[in-house]
C-alpha positions in Angstrom: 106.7 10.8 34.8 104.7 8.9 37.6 107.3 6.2 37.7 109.8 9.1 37.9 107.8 10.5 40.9 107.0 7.1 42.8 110.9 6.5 42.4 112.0 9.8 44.3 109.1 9.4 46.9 110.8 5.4 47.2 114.1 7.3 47.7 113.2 9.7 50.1 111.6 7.4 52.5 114.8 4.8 52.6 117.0 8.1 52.6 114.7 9.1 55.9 114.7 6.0 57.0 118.2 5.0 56.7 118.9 9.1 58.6 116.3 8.2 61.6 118.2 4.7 61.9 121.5 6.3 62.2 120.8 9.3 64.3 119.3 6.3 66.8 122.5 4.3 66.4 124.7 6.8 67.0 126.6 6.9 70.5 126.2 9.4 73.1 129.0 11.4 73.6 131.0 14.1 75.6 129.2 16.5 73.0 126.0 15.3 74.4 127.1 15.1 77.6 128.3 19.1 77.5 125.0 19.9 75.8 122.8 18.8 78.7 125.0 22.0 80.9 123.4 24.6 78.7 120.9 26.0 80.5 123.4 26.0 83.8 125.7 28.0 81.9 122.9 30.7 80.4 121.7 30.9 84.3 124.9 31.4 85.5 125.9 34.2 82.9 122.6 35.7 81.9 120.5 35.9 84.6 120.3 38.5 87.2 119.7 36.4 90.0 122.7 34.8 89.7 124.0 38.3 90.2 121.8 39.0 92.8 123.0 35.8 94.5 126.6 36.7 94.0 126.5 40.3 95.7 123.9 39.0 98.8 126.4 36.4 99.9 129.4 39.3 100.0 127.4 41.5 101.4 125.9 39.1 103.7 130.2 38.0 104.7 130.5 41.9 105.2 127.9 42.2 108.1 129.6 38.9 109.6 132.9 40.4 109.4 132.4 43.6 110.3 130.5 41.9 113.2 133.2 40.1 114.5 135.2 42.1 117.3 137.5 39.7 118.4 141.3 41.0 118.9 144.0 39.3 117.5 145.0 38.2 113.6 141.9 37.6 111.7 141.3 36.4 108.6 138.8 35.8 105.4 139.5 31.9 103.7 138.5 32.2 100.0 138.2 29.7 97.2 138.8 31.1 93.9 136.8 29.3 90.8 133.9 30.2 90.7 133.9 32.2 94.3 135.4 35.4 93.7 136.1 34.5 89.9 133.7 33.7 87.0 135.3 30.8 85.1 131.9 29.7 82.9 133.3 30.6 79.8 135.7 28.0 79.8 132.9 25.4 80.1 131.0 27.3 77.8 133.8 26.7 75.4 133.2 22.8 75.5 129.4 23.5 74.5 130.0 21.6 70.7 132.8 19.8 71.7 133.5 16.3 71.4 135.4 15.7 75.2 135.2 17.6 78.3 137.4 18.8 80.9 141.1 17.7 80.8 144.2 19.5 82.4 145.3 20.9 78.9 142.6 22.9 78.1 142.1 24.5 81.4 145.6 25.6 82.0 145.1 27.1 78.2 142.3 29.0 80.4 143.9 29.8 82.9 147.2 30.7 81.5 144.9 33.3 79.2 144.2 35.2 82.1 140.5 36.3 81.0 138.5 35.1 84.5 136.1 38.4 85.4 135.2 39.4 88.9 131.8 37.6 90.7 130.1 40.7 91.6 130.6 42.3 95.2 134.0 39.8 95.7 136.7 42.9 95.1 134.9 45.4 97.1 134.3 42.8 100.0 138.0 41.4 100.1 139.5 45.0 100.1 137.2 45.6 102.6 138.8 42.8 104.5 142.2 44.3 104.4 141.4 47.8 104.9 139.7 46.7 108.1 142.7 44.9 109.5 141.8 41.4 108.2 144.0 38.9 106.1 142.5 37.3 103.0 143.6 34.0 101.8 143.1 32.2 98.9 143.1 28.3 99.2 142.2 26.9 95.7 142.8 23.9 94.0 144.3 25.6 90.9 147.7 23.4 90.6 150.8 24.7 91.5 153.3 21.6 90.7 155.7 22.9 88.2 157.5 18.9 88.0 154.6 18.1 86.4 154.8 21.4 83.6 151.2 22.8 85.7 152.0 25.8 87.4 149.2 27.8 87.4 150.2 30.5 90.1 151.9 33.1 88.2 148.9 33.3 85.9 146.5 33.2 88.6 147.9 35.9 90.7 148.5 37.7 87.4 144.6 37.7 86.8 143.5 38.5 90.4 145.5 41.3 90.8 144.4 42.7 87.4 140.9 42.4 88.9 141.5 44.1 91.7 142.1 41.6 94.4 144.1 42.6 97.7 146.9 40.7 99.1 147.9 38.6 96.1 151.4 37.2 97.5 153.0 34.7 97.7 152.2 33.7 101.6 148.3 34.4 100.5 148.2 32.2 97.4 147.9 28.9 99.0 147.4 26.4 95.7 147.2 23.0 95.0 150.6 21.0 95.4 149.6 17.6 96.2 146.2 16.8 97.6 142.8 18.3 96.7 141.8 18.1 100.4 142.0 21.6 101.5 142.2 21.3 105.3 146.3 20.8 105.8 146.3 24.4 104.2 143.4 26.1 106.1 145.5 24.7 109.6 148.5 26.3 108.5 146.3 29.6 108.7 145.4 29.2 112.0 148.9 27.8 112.9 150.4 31.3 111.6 147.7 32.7 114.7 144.8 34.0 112.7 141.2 33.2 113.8 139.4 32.4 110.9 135.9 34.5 110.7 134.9 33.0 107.7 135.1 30.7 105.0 133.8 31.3 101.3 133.4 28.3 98.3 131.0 27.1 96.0 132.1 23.7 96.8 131.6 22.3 100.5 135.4 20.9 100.3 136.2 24.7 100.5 134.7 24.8 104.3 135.8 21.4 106.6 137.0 17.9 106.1 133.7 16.7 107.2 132.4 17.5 104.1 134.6 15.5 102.1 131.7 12.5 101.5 131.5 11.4 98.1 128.4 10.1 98.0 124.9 12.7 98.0 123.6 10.6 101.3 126.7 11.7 103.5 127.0 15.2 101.7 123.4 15.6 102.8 124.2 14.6 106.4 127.1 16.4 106.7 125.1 19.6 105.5 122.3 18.9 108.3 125.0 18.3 110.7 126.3 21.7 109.8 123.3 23.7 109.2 123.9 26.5 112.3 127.1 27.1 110.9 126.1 28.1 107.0 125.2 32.1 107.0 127.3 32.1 110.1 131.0 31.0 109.3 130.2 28.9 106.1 129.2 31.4 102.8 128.4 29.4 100.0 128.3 30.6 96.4 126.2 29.3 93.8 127.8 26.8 91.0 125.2 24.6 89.1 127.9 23.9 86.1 130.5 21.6 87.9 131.6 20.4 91.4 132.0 17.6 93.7 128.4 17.4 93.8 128.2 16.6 90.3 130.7 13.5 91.2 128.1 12.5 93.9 125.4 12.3 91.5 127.5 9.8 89.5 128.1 7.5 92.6 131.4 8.6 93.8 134.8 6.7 93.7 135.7 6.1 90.4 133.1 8.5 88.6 135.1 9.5 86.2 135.8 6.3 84.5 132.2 6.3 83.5 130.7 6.8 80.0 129.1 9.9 78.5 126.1 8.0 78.2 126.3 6.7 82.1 126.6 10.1 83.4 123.5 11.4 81.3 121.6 8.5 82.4 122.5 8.8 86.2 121.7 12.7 86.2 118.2 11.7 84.6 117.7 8.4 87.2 118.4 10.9 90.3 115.9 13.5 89.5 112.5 13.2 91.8 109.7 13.4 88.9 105.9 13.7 89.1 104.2 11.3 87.2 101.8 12.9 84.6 98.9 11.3 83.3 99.2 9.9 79.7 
């Protein structure tokens, strides 16, 4: 019976042993990698600042706009992921999953046609229109149906389901070749609108200047900018995904980088007080 005992205590230590070894040897992966975006995601869908956040920075774009008494054609620019719509549980649907974002899966999102409202963005845009204003929306959703990703009939499906004014076809301004967003806010102001204000949660969705790639020259550009944020520049909060994110990871070619070189870069940027051991 002891040599029974001291055989299954032998075999629990190499099977513990040999489990420790192998949860150290195994790679770090886009599962990891989505893991570490938890506590962004429960922020942005659980808390009640993020709310908060949400409705200050429409009703902060409604006392600029109602502000503004300029004659002539005005007009509201809007991004629309994750500025007037909440796309987190697509993200949250890679939680557990072994890869992460890829064309296929978010025109499976998109096409579904399940993106709520951020709080205060209806009310404020019909506010926009009802006051004489134009709204348009300059995303980066594709529209490029030679290459089978046409997300505009879903997209304008979903917004006017929401709620949304002015959900056409000369107001939908999407993606049909570059990402860069300012060919499409001049042909705004070409058609003879002044633009009062600009709204995005990424700084891409304001000027060209901010098209930097690396966090030093985002940062400048910012400071460069400051007077104008509040002013003509709303920003909406988005801590789960964004050009910033491909800052963090050194710009250029970000992408081609591993799981594990992403996590480690996120870590490696972090200012951190050092504790006493």
């Amino acid at each position: 019976m002891k040599n029974l005992s001291k055989n299954l205590l032998g075999l629990a230590i190499v099977v513990a042993f040999t489990s420790t070894s192998f949860a150290a040897d195994k790679p770090f992966t886009a599962k990891n990698l989505n893991d570490e975006s938890v506590l962004a995601l429960s922020w942005v869908q659980n808390s009640a600042e993020f709310t908060a956040l949400s409705y200050q920075a429409f009703n902060f774009a409604k006392l600029r706009w109602d502000m503004d008494k300029q004659d002539g054609k005005k007009a509201i620019v809007v991004d629309v992921d994750e500025t007037i719509i909440d796309n987190s549980p697509y993200n949250g649907g890679l939680i557990g999953k072994d890869y992460g974002y890829s064309g296929d899966t978010w025109k499976a999102w998109s096409e579904d046609k399940s993106a709520t409202a951020l709080p205060g963005a209806v009310a404020f845009l019909n506010h926009v229109v009802e006051t004489g204003g134009d709204v348009f929306y300059v995303t980066n959703r594709k529209s490029m149906p030679e290459k089978n990703m046409d997300l505009k009939p879903s997209t304008m499906e979903n917004l006017k389901a929401l709620g949304f004014p002015q959900i056409d076809d000369k107001h939908m301004m999407l993606r049909t070749s570059t990402s860069e967003k300012q060919e499409r806010r001049d042909s705004i102001t070409a058609m003879g609108y002044k633009i009062v204000l600009l709204m995005g949660d990424n700084l891409g969705d304001f000027d060209v200047a901010f098209e930097g790639s690396t966090m030093a020259s985002r940062a400048k550009a910012v400071e460069d900018h400051k007077a104008i944020f509040g002013d003509k520049f709303i920003v909406l909060p988005n801590p789960t995904y964004g050009a910033w994110e491909a800052a963090v990871y050194g710009g250029g070619e970000w992408y081609k980088k591993s799981a594990q070189e992403k996590s480690e870069l996120r870590k490696s940027t972090l200012r951190k007080f050092e504790f006493e051991k």
